[in-house]
C-alpha positions, -999 to +999 in steps of 0.1 A: +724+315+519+718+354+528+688+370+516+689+404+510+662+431+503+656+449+474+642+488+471+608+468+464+593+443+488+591+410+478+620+410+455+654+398+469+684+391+463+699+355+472+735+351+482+745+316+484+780+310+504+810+299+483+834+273+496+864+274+480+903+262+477+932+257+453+908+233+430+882+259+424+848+268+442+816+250+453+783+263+457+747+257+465+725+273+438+690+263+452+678+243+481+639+242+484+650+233+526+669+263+532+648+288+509+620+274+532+640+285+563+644+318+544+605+318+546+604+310+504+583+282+499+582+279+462+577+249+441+599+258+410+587+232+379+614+242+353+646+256+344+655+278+310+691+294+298+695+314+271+729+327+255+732+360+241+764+361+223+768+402+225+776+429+249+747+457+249+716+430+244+685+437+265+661+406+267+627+419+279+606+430+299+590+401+296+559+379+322+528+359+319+498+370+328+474+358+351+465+328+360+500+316+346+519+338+366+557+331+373+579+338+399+621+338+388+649+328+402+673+344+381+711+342+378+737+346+355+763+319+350+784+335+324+794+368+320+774+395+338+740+413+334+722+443+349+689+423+357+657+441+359+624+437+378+594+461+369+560+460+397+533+458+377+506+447+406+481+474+407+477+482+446+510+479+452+528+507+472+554+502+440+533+500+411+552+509+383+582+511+400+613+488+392+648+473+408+681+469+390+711+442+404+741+434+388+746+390+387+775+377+372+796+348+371+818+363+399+795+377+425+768+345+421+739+361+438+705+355+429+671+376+421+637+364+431+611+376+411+574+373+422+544+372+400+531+400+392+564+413+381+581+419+343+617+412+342+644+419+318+683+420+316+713+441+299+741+417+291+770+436+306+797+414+284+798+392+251+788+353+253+764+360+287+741+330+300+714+334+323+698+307+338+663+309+356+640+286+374+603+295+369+572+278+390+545+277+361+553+261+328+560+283+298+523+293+283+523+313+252+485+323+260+496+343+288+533+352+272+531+395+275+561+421+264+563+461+271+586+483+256+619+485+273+621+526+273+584+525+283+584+563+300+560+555+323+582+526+340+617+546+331+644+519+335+677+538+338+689+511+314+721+532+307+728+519+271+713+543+245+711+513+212+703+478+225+699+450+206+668+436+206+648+410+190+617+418+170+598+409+195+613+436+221+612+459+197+576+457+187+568+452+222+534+477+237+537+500+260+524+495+291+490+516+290+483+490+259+491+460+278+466+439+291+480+433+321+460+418+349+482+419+377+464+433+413+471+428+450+448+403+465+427+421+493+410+405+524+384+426+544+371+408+572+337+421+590+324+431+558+289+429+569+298+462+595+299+490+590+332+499+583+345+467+568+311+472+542+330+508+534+362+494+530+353+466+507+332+490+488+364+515+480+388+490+470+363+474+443+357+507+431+398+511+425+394+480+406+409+454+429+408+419+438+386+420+472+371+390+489+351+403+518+337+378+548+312+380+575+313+360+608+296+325+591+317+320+564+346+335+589+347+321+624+375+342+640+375+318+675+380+290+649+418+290+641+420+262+622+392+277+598+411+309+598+440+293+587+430+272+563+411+301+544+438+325+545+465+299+533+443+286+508+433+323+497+468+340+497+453+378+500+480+400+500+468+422+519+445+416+552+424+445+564+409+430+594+380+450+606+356+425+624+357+426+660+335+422+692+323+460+693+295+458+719+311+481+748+288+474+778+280+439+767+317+435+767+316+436+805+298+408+806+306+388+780+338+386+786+349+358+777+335+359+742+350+396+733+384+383+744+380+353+719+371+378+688+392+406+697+424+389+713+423+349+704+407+363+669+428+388+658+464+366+666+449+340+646+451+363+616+480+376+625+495+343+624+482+333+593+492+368+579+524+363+586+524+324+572+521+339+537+538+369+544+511+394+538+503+424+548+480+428+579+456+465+592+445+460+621+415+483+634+419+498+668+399+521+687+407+558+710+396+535+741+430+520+746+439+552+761+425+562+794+410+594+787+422+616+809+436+654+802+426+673+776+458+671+754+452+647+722+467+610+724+497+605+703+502+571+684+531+564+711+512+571+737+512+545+766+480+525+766+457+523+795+421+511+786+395+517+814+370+489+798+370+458+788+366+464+753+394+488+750+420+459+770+412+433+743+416+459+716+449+471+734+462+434+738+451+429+699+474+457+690+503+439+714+497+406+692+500+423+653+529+438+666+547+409+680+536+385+654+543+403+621+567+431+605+542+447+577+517+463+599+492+489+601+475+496+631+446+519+626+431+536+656+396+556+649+370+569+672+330+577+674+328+559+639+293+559+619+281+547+585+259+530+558+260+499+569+248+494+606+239+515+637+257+544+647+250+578+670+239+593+641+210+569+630+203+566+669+194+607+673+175+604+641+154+577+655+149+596+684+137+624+673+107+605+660+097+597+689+110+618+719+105+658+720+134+663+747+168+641+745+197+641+770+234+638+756+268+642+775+287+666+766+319+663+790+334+634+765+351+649+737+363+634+705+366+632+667+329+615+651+346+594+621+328+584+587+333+550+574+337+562+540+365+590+548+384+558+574+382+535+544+397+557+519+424+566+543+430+533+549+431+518+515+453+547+508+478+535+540+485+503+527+499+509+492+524+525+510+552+505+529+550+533+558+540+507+585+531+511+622+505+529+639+482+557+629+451+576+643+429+577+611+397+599+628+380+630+606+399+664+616+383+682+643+370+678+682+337+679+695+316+666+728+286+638+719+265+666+730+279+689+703+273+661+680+241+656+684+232+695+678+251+694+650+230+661+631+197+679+640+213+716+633+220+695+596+186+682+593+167+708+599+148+683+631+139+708+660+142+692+692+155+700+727+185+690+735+199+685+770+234+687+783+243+662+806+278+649+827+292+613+820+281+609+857+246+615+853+243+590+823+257+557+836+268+531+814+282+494+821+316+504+803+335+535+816+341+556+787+373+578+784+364+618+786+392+628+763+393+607+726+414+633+712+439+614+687+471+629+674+482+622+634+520+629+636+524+596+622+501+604+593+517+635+583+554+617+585+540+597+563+526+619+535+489+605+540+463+632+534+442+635+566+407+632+566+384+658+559+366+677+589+339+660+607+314+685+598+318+681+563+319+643+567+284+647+583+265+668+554+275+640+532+263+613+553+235+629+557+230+630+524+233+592+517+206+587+542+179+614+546 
């Protein structure tokens, strides 16, 4: 069998191979072993067929709603149909958007339909069967219909008077639907500061977020990780937890490359064991620093600590072990939940009259809330690979800090200092200038300037 993908992910089309001679054909409609090796692993539980006895007939667009969800395997035995599948998963980087094949008695290929889908025909010829295995019983609780000219899905259905049953034609459109369909998120490291943000934009869009810490989460534990991720079937993994200490990096070696390398391919496995989508979050110290030019996203790597290797070999491991990625590199990154610069020179002010900051280390400070936005924005795309998501412009951590006190009206002397005369376990790269060529490819608004981003931090916290 050949699988074969569709304009939408997760729908395909199924081409089993035809053996045939001067006594007719033979073919293999289904095997659960070789859709297995095709990576679908569905347990279908029964089969329907309907016969619709006249050219120009659209059945649909019919589903079940949540939690009786089916997936379809559809095909048409007699006759031929333009079959139809509508995504109706809110989240989805094709919400509302629909696929169209032709299966017919001659061509024998096959569409596979996930939940979270409608689906409807056009029977292309008189005396048409479809047959159809489904894997969740029939359960007219859940049993939903929209309007097959719904304007706001616009199937190209290319017949201008169907026939349809009363039921299709008193069908809802879909803004009067209850459907429940939405992509199943998973934000790891929720209780940082950035995973906190994240989790706290996609409930506000109305998704389905789990969010875990480090005890309910072990990421050195793989069979943990597995089990919770098979068992939990997110869709969507925005992995954000990570050994983040720099200078205690050096010395703990051992420990930041379990999290960050032995950690992160653990979800990355388990990502791709239910084929969902994995972000991975990255940081400006895989690169080296040096010149003044900013870092594109294909920029050879070259981390100076040992932070930055086991983030750099984290990236080498998503990419390797999965197609649907997002890499997601950011910089100097402050927010709500946790301590950041920002916090740190408020603190200090409290208490010290005269501070020293280095101001030969330039780079983009980056606010949790702007990153997650960006980021829950990224992945209802299908625009995969890597990105720099930092706020727009440059400054040094000297600059910075003038700029936080500037803000909060806090007069206190600041001192401008050389990396060299503040040293640090950790070498730190001079230049965290990021490129976004990658972002603008991909029709991703950048984030807003890192000025702004700072009066309105400041504002959730002063």
């Amino acid at each position: 069998m050949n699988i074969i993908s569709t304009e939408i992910e997760d729908v395909f089309i199924i081409e089993p191979q035809v053996f045939g001679d001067q006594r007719g054909w033979f073919t293999e409609t289904y095997s659960k072993m070789k859709f297995k090796e095709l990576g679908i692993d569905i347990d279908f539980v029964q089969d329907n067929h309907s016969m619709s006895s006249q050219k120009g007939t659209i059945r649909g667009l019919h589903f079940q709603i949540s939690p009786k969800a089916q997936t379809k395997l559809v095909r048409c035995t007699r006759g031929s149909i333009f079959d139809v599948a509508v995504d109706l998963r809110q989240g989805s980087s094709t919400y509302k958007k629909w696929v169209g094949v032709e299966l017919s008695e001659d061509n024998k290929k096959q569409l596979l339909i996930p939940k979270g889908f409608a689906h409807g025909f056009l029977t292309l010829a008189d005396d048409v069967e479809v047959q159809y295995k489904v894997d969740v019983y029939y359960a007219p609780e859940c049993d939903r219909s929209l309007k097959f000219d719904d304007s706001e899905i616009g199937v190209k259905w290319g017949v201008d008077n169907p026939i349809l049953s009363e039921k299709d034609k008193n069908a809802p459109l879909l803004k009067d639907c209850d459907v429940n369909f939405k992509l199943k998120f998973l934000v790891t490291g929720v209780n940082g500061q950035l995973g906190h943000d994240v989790a706290k934009k996609l409930r506000e869009l109305n998704l389905e977020v789990t969010a875990v810490g480090r005890n309910e989460f072990d990421l050195t534990d793989k069979e943990q990780i597995k089990n919770y991720i098979t068992e939990a079937k997110p869709d969507v993994i925005i992995h954000c937890a990570a050994y983040t200490t720099v200078d205690k990096a050096e010395d703990e070696r051992e420990l930041c490359y379990r999290v960050n390398v032995e950690g992160t391919k653990n979800i990355a496995e388990a990502a791709k064991e239910i084929n969902a989508k994995l972000v991975y979050i990255s940081t400006d110290y895989v690169f080296d620093g040096e010149g003044t030019e900013p870092f594109s996203e294909g920029a050879e790597p070259n981390p100076i600590n040992y932070y930055g290797y086991t983030k750099e070999l984290g990236e080498q491991i998503v990419k390797k072990s999965i197609d649907r990625y997002f890499i997601v590199r950011t910089s100097w990154v402050y927010g709500i939940n946790g301590n950041n610069f920002v916090k740190t020179m408020l603190e200090l002010a409290e208490t010290k009259d005269d501070i020293s900051v280095v101001a030969d280390q330039i780079g983009a400070p980056t606010y949790t809330v702007d990153l997650a936005k960006f980021i829950v924005n990224l992945v209802q795309t299908n625009h995969y690979g890597t990105y720099h998501g930092v706020n727009e412009g440059y400054c040094s951590w000297y600059e910075f800090a003038k700029t936080i006190f500037e803000k909060a009206n806090i007069n206190v002397k600041l001192k401008p200092i050389e990396t060299s005369k503040y040293p640090t376990k950790a070498k730190r790269p001079k230049n965290s200038r990021l490129f976004k060529g990658n972002t603008d490819a991909a029709g991703i608004a950048r984030l807003p300037n890192w000025e702004d981003a700072l009066d309105r931090f400041l504002v959730e916290i002063l």
